[in-house]
NUKE-435540 format. One record per residue (C-alpha): residue number from 1; chain; x, y, z. Coordinates in nm, 2 decimals, decimal comma. Example, Ala and Ser with C-alpha at 12.3 -4.5 7.8 and 13.67 -1.06 7.14 Angstrom:
# residues 2
<site 1; 'A'; <1,23; -0,45; 0,78>>
<site 2; 'A'; <1,37; -0,11; 0,71>>
END
This chain:
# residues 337
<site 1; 'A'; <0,00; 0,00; 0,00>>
<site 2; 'A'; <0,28; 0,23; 0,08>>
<site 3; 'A'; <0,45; 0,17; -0,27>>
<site 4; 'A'; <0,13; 0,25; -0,41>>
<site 5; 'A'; <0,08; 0,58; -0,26>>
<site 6; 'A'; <0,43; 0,63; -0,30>>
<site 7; 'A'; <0,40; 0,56; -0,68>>
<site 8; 'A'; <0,12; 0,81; -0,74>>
<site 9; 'A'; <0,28; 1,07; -0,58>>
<site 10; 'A'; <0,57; 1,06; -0,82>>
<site 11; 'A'; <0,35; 0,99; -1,07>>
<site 12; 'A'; <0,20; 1,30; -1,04>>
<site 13; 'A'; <0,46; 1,48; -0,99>>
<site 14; 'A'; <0,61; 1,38; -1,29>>
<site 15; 'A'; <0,26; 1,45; -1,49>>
<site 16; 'A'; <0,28; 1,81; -1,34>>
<site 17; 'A'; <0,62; 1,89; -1,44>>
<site 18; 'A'; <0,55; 1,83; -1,82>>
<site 19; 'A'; <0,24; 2,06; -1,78>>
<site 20; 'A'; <0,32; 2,44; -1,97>>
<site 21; 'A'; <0,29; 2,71; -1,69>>
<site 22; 'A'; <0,00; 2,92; -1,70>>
<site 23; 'A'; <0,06; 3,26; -1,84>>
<site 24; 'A'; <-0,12; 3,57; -1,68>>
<site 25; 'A'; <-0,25; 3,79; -1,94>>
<site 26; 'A'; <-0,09; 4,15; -1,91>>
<site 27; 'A'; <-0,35; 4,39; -1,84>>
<site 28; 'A'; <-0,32; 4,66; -2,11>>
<site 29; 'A'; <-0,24; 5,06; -2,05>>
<site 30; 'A'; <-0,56; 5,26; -2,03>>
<site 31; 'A'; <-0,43; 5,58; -1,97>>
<site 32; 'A'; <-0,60; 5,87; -1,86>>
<site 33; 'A'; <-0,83; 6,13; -2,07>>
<site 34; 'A'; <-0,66; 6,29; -2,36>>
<site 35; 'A'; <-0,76; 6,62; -2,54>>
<site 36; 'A'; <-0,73; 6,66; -2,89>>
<site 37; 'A'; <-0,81; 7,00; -3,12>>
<site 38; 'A'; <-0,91; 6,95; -3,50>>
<site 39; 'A'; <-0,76; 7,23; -3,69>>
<site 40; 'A'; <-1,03; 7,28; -3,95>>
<site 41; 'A'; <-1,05; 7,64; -3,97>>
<site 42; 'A'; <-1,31; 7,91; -4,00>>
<site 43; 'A'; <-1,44; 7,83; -4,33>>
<site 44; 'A'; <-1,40; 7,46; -4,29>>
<site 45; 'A'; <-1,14; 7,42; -4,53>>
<site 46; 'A'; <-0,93; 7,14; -4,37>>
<site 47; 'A'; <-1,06; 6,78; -4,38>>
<site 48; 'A'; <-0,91; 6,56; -4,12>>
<site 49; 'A'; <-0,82; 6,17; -4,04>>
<site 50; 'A'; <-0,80; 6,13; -3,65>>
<site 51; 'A'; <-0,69; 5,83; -3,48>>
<site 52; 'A'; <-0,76; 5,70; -3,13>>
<site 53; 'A'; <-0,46; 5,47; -3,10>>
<site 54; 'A'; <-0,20; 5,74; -3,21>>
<site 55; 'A'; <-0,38; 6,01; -3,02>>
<site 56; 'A'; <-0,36; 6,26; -3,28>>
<site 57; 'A'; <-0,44; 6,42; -3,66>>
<site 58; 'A'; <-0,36; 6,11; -3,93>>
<site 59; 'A'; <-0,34; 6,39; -4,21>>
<site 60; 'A'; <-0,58; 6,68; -4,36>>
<site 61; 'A'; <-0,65; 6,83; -4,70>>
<site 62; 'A'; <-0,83; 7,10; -4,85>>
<site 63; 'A'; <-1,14; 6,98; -4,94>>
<site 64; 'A'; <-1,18; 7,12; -5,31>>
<site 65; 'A'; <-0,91; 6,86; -5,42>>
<site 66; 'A'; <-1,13; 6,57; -5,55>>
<site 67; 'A'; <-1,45; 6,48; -5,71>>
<site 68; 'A'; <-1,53; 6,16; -5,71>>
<site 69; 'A'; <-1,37; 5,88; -5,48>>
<site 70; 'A'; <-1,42; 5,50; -5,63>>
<site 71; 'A'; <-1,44; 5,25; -5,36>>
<site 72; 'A'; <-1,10; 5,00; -5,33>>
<site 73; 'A'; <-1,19; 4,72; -5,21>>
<site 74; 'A'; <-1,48; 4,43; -5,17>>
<site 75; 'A'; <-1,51; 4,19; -5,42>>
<site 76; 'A'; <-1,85; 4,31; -5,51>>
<site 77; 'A'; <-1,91; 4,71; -5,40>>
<site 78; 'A'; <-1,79; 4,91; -5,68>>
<site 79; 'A'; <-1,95; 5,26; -5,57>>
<site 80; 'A'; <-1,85; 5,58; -5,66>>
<site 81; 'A'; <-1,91; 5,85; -5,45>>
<site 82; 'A'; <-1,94; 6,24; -5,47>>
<site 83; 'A'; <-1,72; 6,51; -5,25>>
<site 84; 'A'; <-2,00; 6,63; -5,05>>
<site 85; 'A'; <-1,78; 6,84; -4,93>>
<site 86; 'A'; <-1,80; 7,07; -5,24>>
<site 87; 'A'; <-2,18; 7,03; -5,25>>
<site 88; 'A'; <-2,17; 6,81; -5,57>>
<site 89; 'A'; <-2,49; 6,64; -5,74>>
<site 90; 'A'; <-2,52; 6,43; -6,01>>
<site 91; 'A'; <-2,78; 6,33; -6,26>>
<site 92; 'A'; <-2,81; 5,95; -6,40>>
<site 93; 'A'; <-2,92; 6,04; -6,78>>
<site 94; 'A'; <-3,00; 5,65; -6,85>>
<site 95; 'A'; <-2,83; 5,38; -7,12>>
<site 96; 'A'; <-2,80; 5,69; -7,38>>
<site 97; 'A'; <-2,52; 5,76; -7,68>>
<site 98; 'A'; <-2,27; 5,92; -7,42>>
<site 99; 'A'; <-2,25; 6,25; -7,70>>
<site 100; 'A'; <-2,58; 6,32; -7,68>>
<site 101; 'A'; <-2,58; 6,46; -7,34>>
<site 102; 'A'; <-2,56; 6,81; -7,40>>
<site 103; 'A'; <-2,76; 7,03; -7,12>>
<site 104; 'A'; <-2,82; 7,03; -6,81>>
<site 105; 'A'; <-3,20; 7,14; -6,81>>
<site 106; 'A'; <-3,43; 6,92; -6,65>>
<site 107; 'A'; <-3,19; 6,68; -6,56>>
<site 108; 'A'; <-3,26; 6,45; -6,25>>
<site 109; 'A'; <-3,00; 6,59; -5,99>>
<site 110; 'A'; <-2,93; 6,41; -5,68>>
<site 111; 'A'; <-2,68; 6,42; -5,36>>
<site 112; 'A'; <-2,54; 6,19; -5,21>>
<site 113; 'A'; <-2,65; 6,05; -4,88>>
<site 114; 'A'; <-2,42; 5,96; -4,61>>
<site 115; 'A'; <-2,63; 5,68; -4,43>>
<site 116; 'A'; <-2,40; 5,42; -4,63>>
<site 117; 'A'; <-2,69; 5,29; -4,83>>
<site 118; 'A'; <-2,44; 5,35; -5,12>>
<site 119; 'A'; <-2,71; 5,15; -5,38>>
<site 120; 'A'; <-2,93; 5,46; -5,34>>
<site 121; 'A'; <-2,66; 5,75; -5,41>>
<site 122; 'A'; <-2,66; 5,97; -5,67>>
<site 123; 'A'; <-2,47; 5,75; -5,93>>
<site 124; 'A'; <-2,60; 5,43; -5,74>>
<site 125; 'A'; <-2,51; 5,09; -5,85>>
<site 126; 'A'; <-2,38; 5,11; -6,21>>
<site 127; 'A'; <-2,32; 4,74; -6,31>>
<site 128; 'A'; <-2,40; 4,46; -6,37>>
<site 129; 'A'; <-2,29; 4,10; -6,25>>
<site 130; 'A'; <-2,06; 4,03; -5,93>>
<site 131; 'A'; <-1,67; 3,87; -5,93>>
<site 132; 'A'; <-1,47; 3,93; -6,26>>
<site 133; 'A'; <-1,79; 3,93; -6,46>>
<site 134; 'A'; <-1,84; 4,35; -6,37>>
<site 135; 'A'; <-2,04; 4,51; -6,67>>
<site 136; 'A'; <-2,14; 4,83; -6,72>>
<site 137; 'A'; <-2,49; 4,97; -6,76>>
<site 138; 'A'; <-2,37; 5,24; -7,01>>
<site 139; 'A'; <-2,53; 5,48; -6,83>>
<site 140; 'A'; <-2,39; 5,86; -6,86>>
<site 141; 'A'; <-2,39; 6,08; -6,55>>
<site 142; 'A'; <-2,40; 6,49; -6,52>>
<site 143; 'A'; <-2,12; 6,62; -6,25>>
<site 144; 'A'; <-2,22; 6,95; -6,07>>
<site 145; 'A'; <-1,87; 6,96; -5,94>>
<site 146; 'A'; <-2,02; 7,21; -5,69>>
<site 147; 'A'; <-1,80; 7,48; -5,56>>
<site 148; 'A'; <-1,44; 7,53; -5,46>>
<site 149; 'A'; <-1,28; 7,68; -5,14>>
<site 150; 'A'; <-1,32; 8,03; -5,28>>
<site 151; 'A'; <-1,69; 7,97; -5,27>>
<site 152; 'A'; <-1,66; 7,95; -5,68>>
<site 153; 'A'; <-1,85; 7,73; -5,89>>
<site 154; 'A'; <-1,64; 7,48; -6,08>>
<site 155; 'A'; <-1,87; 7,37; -6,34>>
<site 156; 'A'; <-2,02; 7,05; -6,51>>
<site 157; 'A'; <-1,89; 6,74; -6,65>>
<site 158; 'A'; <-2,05; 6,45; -6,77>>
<site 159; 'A'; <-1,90; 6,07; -6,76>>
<site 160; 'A'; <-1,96; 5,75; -6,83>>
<site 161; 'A'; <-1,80; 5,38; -6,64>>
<site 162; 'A'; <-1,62; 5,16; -6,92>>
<site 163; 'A'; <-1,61; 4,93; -6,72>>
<site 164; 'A'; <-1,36; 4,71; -6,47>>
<site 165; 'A'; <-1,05; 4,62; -6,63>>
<site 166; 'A'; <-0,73; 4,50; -6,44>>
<site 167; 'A'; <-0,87; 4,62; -6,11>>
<site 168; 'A'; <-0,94; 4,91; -6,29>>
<site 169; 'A'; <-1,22; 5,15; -6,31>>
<site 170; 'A'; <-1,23; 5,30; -6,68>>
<site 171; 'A'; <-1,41; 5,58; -6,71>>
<site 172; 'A'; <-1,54; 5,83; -6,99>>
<site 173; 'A'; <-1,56; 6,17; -6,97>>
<site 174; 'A'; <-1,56; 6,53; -7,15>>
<site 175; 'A'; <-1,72; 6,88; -7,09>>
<site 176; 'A'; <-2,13; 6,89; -7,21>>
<site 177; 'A'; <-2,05; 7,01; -7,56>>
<site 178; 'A'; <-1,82; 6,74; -7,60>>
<site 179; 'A'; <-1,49; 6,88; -7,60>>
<site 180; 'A'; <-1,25; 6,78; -7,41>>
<site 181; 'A'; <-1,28; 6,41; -7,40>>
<site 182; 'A'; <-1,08; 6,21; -7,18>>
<site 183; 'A'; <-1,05; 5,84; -7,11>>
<site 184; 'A'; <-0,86; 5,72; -6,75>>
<site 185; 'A'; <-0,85; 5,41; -6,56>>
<site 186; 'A'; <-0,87; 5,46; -6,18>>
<site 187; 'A'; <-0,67; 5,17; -5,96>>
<site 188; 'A'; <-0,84; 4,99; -5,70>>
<site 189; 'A'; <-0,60; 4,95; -5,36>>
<site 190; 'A'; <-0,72; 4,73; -5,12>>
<site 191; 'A'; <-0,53; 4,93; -4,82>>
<site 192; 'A'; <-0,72; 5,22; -4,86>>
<site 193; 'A'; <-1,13; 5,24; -4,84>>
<site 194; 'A'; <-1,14; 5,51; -5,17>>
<site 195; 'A'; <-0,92; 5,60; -5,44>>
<site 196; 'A'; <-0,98; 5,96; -5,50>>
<site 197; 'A'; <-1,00; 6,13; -5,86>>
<site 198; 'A'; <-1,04; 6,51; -6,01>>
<site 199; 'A'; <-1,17; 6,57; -6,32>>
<site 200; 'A'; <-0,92; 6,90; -6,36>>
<site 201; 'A'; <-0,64; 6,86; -6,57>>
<site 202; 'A'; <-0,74; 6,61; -6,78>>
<site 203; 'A'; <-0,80; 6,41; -6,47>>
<site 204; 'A'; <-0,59; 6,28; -6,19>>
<site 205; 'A'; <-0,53; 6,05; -5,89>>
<site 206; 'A'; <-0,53; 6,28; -5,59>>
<site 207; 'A'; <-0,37; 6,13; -5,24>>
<site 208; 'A'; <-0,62; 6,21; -5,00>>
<site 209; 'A'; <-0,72; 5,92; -4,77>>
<site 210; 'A'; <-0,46; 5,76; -4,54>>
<site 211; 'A'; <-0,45; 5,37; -4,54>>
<site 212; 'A'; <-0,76; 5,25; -4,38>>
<site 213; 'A'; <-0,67; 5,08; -4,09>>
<site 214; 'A'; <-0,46; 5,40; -3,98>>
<site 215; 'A'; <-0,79; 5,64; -3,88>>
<site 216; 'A'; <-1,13; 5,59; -3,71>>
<site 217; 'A'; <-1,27; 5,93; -3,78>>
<site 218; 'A'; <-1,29; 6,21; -4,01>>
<site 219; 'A'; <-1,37; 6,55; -3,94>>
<site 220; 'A'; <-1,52; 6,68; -4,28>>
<site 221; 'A'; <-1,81; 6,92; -4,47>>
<site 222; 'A'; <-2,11; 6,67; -4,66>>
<site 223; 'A'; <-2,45; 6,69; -4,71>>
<site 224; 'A'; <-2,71; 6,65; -4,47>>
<site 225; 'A'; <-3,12; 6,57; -4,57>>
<site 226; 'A'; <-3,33; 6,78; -4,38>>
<site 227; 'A'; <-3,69; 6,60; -4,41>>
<site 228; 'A'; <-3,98; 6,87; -4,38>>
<site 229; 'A'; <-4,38; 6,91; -4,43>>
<site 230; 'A'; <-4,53; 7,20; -4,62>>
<site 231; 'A'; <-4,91; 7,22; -4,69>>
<site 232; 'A'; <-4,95; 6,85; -4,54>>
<site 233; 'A'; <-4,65; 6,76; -4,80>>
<site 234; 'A'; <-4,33; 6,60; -4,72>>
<site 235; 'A'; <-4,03; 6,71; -4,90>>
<site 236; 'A'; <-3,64; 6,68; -4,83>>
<site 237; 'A'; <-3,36; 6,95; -4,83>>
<site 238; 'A'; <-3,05; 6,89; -4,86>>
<site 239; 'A'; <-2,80; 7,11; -4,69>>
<site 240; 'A'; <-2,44; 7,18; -4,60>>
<site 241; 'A'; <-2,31; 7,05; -4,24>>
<site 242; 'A'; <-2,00; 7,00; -4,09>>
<site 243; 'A'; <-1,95; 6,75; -3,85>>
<site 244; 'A'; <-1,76; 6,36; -3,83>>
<site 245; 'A'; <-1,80; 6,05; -3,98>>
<site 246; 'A'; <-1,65; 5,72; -3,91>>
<site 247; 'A'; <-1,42; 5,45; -4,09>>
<site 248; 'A'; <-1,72; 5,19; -4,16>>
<site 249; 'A'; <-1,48; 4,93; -4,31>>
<site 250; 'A'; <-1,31; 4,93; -3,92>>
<site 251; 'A'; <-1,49; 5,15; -3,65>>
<site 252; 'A'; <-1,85; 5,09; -3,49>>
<site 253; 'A'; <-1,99; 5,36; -3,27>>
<site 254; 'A'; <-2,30; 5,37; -3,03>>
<site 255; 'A'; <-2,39; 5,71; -2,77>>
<site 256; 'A'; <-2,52; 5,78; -2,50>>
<site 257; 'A'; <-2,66; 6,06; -2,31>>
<site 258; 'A'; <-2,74; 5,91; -1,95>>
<site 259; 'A'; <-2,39; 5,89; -1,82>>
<site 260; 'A'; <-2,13; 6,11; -1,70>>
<site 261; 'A'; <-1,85; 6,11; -1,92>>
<site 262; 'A'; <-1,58; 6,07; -1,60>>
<site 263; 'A'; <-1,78; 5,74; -1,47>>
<site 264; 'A'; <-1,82; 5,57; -1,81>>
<site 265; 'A'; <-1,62; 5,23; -1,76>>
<site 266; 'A'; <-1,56; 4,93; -1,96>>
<site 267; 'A'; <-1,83; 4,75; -1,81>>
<site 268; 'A'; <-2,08; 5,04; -1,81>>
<site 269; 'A'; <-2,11; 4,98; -2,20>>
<site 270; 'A'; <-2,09; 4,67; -2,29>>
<site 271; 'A'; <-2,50; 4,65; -2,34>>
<site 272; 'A'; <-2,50; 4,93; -2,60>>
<site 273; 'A'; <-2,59; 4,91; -2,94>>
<site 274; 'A'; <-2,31; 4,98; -3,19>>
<site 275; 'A'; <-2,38; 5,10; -3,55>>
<site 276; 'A'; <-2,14; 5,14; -3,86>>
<site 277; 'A'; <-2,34; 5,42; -4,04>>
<site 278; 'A'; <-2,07; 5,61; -4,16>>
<site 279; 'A'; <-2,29; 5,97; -4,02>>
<site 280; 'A'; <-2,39; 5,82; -3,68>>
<site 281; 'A'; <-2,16; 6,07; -3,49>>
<site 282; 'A'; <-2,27; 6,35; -3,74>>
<site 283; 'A'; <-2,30; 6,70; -3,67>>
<site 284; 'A'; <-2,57; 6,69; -3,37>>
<site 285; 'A'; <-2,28; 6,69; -3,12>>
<site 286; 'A'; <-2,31; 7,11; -3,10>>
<site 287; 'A'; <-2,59; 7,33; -3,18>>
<site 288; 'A'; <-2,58; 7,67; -3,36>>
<site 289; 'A'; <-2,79; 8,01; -3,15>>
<site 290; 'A'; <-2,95; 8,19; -3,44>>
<site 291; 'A'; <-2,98; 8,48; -3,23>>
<site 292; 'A'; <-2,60; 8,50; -3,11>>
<site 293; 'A'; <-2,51; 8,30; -3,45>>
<site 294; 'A'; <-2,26; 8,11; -3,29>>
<site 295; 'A'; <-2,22; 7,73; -3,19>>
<site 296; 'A'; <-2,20; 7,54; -2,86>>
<site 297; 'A'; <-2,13; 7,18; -2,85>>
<site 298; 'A'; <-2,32; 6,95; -2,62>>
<site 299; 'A'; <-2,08; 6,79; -2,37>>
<site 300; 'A'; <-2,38; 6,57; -2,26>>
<site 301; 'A'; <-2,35; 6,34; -2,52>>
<site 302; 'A'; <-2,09; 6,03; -2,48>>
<site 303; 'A'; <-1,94; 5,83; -2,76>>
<site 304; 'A'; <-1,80; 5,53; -2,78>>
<site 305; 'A'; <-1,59; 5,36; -3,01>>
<site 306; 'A'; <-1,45; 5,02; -3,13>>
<site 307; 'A'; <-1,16; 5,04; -3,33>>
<site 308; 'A'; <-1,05; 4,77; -3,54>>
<site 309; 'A'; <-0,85; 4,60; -3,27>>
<site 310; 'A'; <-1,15; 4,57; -3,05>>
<site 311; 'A'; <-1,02; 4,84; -2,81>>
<site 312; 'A'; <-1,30; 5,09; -2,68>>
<site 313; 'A'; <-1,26; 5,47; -2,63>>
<site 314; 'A'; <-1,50; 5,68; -2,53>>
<site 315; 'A'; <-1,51; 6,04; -2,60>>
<site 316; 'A'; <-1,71; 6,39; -2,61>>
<site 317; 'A'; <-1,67; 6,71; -2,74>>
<site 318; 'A'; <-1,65; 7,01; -2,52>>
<site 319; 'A'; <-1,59; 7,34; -2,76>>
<site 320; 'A'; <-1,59; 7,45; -3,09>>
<site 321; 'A'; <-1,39; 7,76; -3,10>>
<site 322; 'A'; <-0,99; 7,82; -3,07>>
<site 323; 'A'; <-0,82; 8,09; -2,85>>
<site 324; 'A'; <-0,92; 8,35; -3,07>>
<site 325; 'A'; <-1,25; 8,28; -3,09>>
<site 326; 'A'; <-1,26; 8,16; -3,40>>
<site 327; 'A'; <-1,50; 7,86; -3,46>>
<site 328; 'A'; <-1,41; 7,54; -3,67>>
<site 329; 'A'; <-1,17; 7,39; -3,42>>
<site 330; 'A'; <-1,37; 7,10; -3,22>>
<site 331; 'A'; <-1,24; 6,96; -2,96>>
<site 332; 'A'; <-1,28; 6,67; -2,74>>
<site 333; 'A'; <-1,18; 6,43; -2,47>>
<site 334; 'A'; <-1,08; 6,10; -2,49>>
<site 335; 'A'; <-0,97; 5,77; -2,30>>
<site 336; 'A'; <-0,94; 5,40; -2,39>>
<site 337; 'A'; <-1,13; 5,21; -2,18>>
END
């Protein structure tokens, strides 16, 4: 009986020396709150990548730089998407011989949205098939390039999609009397969400967007619906805002209103809803006094983000004005919960 005992004790302590040691997981740095200012001046000129993780601006342009920006990656979401920034429209003329758009009377102008429902924007799905079979409708658009950062219009343009070729977009276009005319392929690039194109020049790539996965929010002009009722009729108006949207390929964001900023943990939010609308920050974080004509941000309202790493931040904004009281500087507080 002794032996016995004796031989299970070494057994097991044999069996226990060949087991792996249990690693403790490192608890990683939270931090404290961090304060960040977005240098979009006065007028609203500056666009601008933030990111959580780094703490600070990604990069900035002027916002009058592109027109259209051609999503770069999904094997079957080909979208091409307006610079709302410069209040551009465009109007789908239908499967018509691309020369015989001439005019822009009575054409059927629309903005874009920014709800991410990218089938319904202005130029809207324009093919046909899914994989390597992409094939265009044909269909020729009208480009109200809207207006540059001198408040100037820039004019019309009118286009037509070739078609995919090489990972290439291939596109048509010339000026409405048909001079002009330009063909230019447009590269897609998985590691960023857009590549971005102007028409001036006989067109051009313009570097605008950092790789994706180095931002989670972008402090920008775009269009905003306003949904009214006149005389028992509903009707929509579209109108210029300024205010943030989100990297949807990455970031998810929900908000809250009940908490104090200061005593929002981990744990406190872990039953909120998240969505990736790319506007579900959007401009409502301030409010703008008719009277005094000036803006005041609302504090009140929590955010929190997921970044592509599963990390959460939560944040809020608490002014809108720099030192010398000019307006189009937000700026929050942060911390990484």
């Amino acid at each position: 009986m002794i032996k016995l005992i004796s031989y299970l004790l070494t057994l097991l302590l044999l069996l226990n020396s060949c087991m792996e040691e249990e690693s403790p997981v490192a608890p990683y740095p939270r931090g404290s709150v961090q304060t960040a200012t977005i240098n979009m001046t006065s007028k609203y000129i500056n666009q601008v990548y933030f990111s959580f993780a780094n703490g600070s601006a990604v990069s900035s342009y002027e916002f009058d730089i592109w027109d259209l920006a051609f999503k770069s990656y999904g094997e079957d979401d080909y979208y091409i998407l307006l610079n709302g920034a410069k209040f551009m429209e465009a109007a789908d003329m239908g499967n018509v011989p691309f020369e015989s758009v001439v005019s822009k009377n009575n054409a059927p102008f629309k903005y874009d949205s920014t709800n991410g429902d990218y089938k319904d924007y202005s130029i809207g799905k324009w093919w046909d098939g899914t994989g390597n079979n992409i094939v265009s409708k044909n269909h020729t658009y009208i480009v109200n390039r809207g207006n540059n950062t001198a408040n100037r219009k820039v004019g019309y343009v009118k286009f037509t999609i070739l078609g995919i070729e090489n990972n290439e977009y291939k596109i048509k276009f010339a000026n409405l009397d048909n001079s002009n005319e330009f063909v230019y392929s447009i590269p897609r690039n998985e590691a960023f969400n857009c590549t971005y194109f102007s028409f001036s020049d006989g067109g051009k790539i313009v570097d605008v967007e950092p790789p994706s996965q180095s931002w989670d929010i972008f402090f920008n002009k775009y269009i905003a619906i306003l949904e009214y009722e006149e005389d028992g009729v509903k009707d929509y108006l579209p109108y210029s805002v300024t205010g943030v949207t989100i990297n949807d390929r990455y970031v998810e964001v929900a908000s809250d209103t009940s908490m104090n900023f200061n005593s929002i943990t981990i744990d406190s939010v872990q039953s909120m809803t998240f969505s990736k609308r790319p506007d579900c920050i959007g401009h409502e974080w301030k409010s703008f006094n008719l009277q005094g004509e000036s803006y005041a941000v609302r504090p009140e309202i929590n955010y929190i983000l997921k970044d592509r790493n599963g990390f959460l931040w939560k944040f809020h904004f608490t002014f809108f004005y720099n030192e010398l009281g000019e307006r189009g500087y937000p700026k929050f507080d942060f911390e990484r919960l």
